[in-house]
Every structure is written in C-alpha cells, then in structure tokens.
C-alpha positions in Angstrom: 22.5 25.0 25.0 24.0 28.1 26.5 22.3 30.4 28.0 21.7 33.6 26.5 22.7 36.6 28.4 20.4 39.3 29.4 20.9 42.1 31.7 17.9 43.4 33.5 19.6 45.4 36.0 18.3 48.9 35.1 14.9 47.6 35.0 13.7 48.6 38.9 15.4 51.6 38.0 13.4 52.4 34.7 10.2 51.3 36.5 10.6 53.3 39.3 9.9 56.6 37.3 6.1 54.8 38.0 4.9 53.7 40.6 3.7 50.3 40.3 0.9 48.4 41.7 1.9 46.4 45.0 0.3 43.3 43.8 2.8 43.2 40.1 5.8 44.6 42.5 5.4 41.7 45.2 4.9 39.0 42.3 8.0 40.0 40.6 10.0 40.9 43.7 9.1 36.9 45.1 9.9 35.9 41.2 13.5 37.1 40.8 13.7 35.6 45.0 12.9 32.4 43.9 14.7 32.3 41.1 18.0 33.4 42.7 17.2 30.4 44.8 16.6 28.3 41.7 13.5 27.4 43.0 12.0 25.7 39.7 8.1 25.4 41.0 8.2 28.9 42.5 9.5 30.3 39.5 6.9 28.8 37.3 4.2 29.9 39.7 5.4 33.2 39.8 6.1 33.8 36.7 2.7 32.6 35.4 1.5 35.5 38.0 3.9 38.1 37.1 2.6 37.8 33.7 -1.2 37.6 34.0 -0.8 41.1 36.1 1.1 42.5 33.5 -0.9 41.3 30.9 -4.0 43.4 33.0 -2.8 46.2 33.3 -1.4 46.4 29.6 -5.1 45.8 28.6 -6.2 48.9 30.1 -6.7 51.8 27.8 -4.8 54.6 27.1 -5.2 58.4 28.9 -6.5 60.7 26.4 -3.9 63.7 27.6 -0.5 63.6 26.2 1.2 64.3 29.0 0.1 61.3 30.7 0.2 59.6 27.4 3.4 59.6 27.4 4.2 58.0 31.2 1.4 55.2 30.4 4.0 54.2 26.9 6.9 54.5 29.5 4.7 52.1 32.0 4.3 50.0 28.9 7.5 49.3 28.3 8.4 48.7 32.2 6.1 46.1 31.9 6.8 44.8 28.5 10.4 44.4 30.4 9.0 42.5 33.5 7.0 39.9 31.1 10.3 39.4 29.2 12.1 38.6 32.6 9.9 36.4 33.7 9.9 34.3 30.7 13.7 34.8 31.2 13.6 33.2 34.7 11.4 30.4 33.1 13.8 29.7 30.3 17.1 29.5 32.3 15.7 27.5 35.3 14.4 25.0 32.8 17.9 24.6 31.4 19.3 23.9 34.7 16.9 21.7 35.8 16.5 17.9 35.9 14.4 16.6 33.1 11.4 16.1 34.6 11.2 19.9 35.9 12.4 21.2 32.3 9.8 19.3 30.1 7.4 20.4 33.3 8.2 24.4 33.2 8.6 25.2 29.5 5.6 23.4 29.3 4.1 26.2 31.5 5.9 28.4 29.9 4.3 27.5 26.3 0.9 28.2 27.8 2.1 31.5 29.4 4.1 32.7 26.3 3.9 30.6 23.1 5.7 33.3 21.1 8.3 34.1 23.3 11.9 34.5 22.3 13.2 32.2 25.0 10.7 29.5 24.3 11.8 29.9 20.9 15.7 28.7 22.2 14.5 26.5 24.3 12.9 23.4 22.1 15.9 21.7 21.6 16.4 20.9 25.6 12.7 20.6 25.8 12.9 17.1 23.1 16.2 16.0 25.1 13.8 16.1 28.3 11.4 14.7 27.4 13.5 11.7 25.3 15.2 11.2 28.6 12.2 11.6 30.7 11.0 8.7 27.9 8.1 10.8 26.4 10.1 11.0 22.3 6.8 10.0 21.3 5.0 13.0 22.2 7.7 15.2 20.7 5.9 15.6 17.0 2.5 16.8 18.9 4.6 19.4 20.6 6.9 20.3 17.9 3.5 20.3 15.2 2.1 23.2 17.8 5.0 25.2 18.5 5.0 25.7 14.7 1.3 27.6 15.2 3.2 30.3 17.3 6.7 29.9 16.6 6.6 28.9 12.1 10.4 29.8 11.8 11.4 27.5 14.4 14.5 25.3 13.1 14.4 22.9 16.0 10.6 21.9 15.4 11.5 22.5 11.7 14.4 19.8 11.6 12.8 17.2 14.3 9.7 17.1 12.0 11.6 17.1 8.5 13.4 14.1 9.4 10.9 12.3 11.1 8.6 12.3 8.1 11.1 11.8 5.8 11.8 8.5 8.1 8.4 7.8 7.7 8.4 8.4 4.1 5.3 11.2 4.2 7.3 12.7 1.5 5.4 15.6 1.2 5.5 16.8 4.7 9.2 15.6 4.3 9.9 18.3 1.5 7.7 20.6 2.6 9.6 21.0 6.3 13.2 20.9 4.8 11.6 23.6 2.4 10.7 25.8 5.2 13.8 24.8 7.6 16.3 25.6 4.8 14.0 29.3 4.5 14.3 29.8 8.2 18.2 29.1 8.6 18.8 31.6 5.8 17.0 34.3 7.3 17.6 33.6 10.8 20.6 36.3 12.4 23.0 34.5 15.6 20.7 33.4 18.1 21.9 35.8 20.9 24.1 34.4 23.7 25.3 31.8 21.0 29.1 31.9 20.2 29.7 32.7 16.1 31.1 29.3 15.9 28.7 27.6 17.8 26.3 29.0 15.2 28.6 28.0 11.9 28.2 24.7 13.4 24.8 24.8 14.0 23.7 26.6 10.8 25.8 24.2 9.0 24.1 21.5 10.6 20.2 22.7 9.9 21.2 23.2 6.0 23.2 20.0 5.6 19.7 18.2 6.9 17.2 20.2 4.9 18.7 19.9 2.1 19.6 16.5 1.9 15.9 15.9 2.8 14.5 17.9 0.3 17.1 16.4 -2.7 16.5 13.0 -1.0 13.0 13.4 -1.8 13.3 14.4 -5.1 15.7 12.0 -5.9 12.9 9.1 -4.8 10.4 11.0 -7.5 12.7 11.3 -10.1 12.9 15.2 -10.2 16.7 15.0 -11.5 16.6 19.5 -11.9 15.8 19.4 -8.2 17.6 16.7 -6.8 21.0 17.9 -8.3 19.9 21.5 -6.7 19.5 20.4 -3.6 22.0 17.9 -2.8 24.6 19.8 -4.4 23.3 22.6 -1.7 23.9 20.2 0.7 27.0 18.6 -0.4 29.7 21.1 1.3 28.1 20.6 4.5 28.8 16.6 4.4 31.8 16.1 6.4 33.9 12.8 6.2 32.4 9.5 4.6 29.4 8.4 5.9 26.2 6.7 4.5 24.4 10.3 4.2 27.5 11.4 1.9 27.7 8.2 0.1 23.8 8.3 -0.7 24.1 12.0 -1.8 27.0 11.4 -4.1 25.2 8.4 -5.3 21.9 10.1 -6.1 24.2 12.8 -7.4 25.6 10.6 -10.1 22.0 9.4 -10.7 20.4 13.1 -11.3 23.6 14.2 -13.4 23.7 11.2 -15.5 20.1 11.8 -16.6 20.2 15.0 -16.9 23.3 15.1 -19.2 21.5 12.3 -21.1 18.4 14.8 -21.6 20.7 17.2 -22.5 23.0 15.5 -24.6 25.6 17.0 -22.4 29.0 15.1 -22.0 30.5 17.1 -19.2 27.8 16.3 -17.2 27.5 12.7 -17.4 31.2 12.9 -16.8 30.6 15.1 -13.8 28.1 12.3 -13.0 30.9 9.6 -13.1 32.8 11.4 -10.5 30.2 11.3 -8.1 29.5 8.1 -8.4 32.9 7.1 -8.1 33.1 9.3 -4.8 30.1 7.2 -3.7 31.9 3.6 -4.5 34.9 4.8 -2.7 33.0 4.8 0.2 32.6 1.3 2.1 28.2 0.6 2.6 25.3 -0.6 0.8 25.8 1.5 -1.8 29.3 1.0 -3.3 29.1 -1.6 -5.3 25.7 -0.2 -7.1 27.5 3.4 -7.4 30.3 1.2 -8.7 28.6 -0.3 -11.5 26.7 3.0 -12.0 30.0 4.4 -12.8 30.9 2.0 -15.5 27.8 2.1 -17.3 27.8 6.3 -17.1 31.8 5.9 -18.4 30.4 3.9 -21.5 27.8 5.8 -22.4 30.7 9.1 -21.7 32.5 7.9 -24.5 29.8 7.6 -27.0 29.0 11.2 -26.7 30.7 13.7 -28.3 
C-alpha cells in the first residue's frame, strides 16, 4: 500500500496564533521526534498521549463571549489537526514496520481512533501482518469489529464476503458482497492512491462482490438475480480461469431458465453461448457446460 500524502507543515504555524499547553506541545513535539526516527514504540506511546490531551482539552466547554468564541473554534481545529497527525504517524510507521510491530501499532491505533481515516487504509497491511506473523485466524474477529466503526470498509467488506461464502454461510456471504459492491460504488480515490492503482483495485472489489452475490444466488436457484449479478461481474473477469468458467457456466444456467420461463428464444440462445464460453475453458466444469450446451441448442430449436 502506498502511503498517502499529507502535509502538516503549516500546522505549528496555525497553532501558534494559541498558545498551547506545555504538556500537548511536549507530547507532540517528542511525537513527530520519534517518528522522524521511526521509532515505532515511541510513536505508539506518544501518539496514544498526544491524543488523550487533545481529546481533554476538546471536552472543555466553550467561552460564552464571541470574541473568544471564535479563537477556542480556531484552537479546535489546531487540535483536530494534531489528533489527525498523530494517527498519521501511527499509520505510516506501521506500514514500514516489520510485521510484528504493524499488527502491534494499528492495533493501538484501533483503540486510540477506531474511525480514523488512516485506520480506515490501513486493514489490508494489518491482515498481511498478521497472516505472516501466523495469526489469519484472528483476522474475521478483527475485520467483524472494524465494521462497528468503519461499515463502509471494502477490505473487512471483501475478507469477510469470501470467507463466508468459503464457508458456505450464504447469507452472511450475500449480505457482505451486498454491502462491499454498495461501498465500492460510493467510495471516491482513496487519497495518495494513483487513478490506476484504484481502476485496479475498484475493479478488483466489484469482480469479487459480485461474483459472490450471483454465486449465491445461483446455488438457491434465484435465476433474475444470478444473471444480474454475474453479468455485473462478468467484465471484470480477466483471462480463463475457474472463477470465469463457473460464472459463464452458471450464466448459461440462469439464462436457459429464464428464457424457458419466458418462452424467450434469444435468451436460451444467449444461454448457449455462455455455456459454450464455459466448455471452452479447460476444468471441472467443461465437460458439464459442454453437455449443458447441447441440451440448451435442442431445446433452441424447438422454440420459435
């Protein structure tokens, strides 16, 4: 993951209009120290302090005079600044970090911000740490949480669609893709992310909830919903592999019966074709999709 790019330079500048308390300055003077040294358990330290200071002071209610009004919203936003920093310098040292440290600091981090913006980039290194530091299996608890703060997120979104679906809890299955496929379309270039870095990626998040959710339907028989959705996902499906070869299969399935209900020709012809995409492709499936498409040619040609 690249790191996205954030300039606080004017932010000593902004806060200096007001004076700040020597405590806050201190802890987020040693902060940005340590994390210019890339010292990983000083920065989580730090940063856990830095926040819980500016968190205080936020607390405290506002003047009653407009004038001074007015400089505590300015102080407000200084500090809304130095919180977003510090779960900055949280965020980046974790993605530099050995795998141990990262799974160690963003786990800090999730109790010191569990809505953050750079927590909300973060997941996908946090499941490579801790699959390398071999803790996968504690991923689902973390990603099921991150969803009470974070609903929208596509990395806890994917990781959970596909291991139900693995799992065949179809209902959680469908109802992650669901939301994943929801989040992707609303969801703007993350920043720091190159535009086709994202393509890729937002290609990648709607090829997988969709094929889920048709998948899904497919296995229940919804033939409306299952030609929805893996047509959806169809463009995505690069090259000939055993996820394209099931979706043109299950394709040919929904089509064929839905032409039938119909009494539609062009669709069970459409139907044929995907189902002689799917034999074309060598697997499990090709000789099934192959007969498929014999059987859906016969009954074709008794239609008019």
């Amino acid at each position: 993951m690249k790191l996205s790019v954030l300039s606080f330079a004017g932010l000593i500048v902004a806060g200096g209009l007001i004076a700040a308390p020597d405590d806050l300055d201190d802890s987020f003077q040693a902060l940005k120290d340590a994390e210019a040294k890339k010292d990983a358990a000083q920065v989580k330290k730090l940063a856990a302090e830095t926040i819980e200071l500016v968190r205080k002071e936020i607390k405290e209610a506002a003047p009653e005079s407009a004038a001074d009004r007015e400089k505590w919203k300015k102080r407000v936003g200084y500090l809304e600044e130095i919180q977003a920093h510090a779960e900055y310098a949280v965020f980046s040292t974790a993605l530099q970090a050995p795998p141990e440290t990262t799974v160690d600091i963003l786990a800090a981090l999730e109790e010191m911000s569990p809505k953050s913006k750079y927590l909300d980039q973060a997941y996908g290194a946090y499941f490579q740490a801790l699959t390398k530091t071999g803790a996968a299996a504690k991923i689902p608890a973390v990603a099921e949480k991150a969803l009470t703060s974070l609903p929208a997120n596509e990395d806890c979104l994917v990781f959970l669609a596909g291991n139900a679906f693995d799992k065949q809890q179809l209902d959680r299955a469908l109802g992650f893709a669901d939301r994943l496929v929801a989040a992707v379309g609303k969801r703007g270039k993350p920043e720091g992310l190159a535009a086709a870095d994202w393509d890729r990626r937002r290609a990648q998040l709607l090829s997988t909830g969709y094929w889920i959710a048709g998948m899904v339907h497919a296995q229940r028989q919804q033939f409306y919903d299952a030609n929805r959705d893996l047509r959806a996902a169809l463009p995505f499906l690069g090259g000939a592999d055993q996820r394209k070869a099931a979706t043109l299969f299950q394709l040919g399935v929904a089509n064929y019966q839905l032409g039938k209900i119909k009494l539609s020709k062009a669709q069970v012809l459409e139907a044929v074709k995907f189902s002689d995409q799917a034999a074309a492709i060598p697997g499990p499936l090709a000789q099934e999709a192959w007969h498929n498409a014999q059987v859906m040619r016969t009954e074709a040609g008794k239609m008019r």
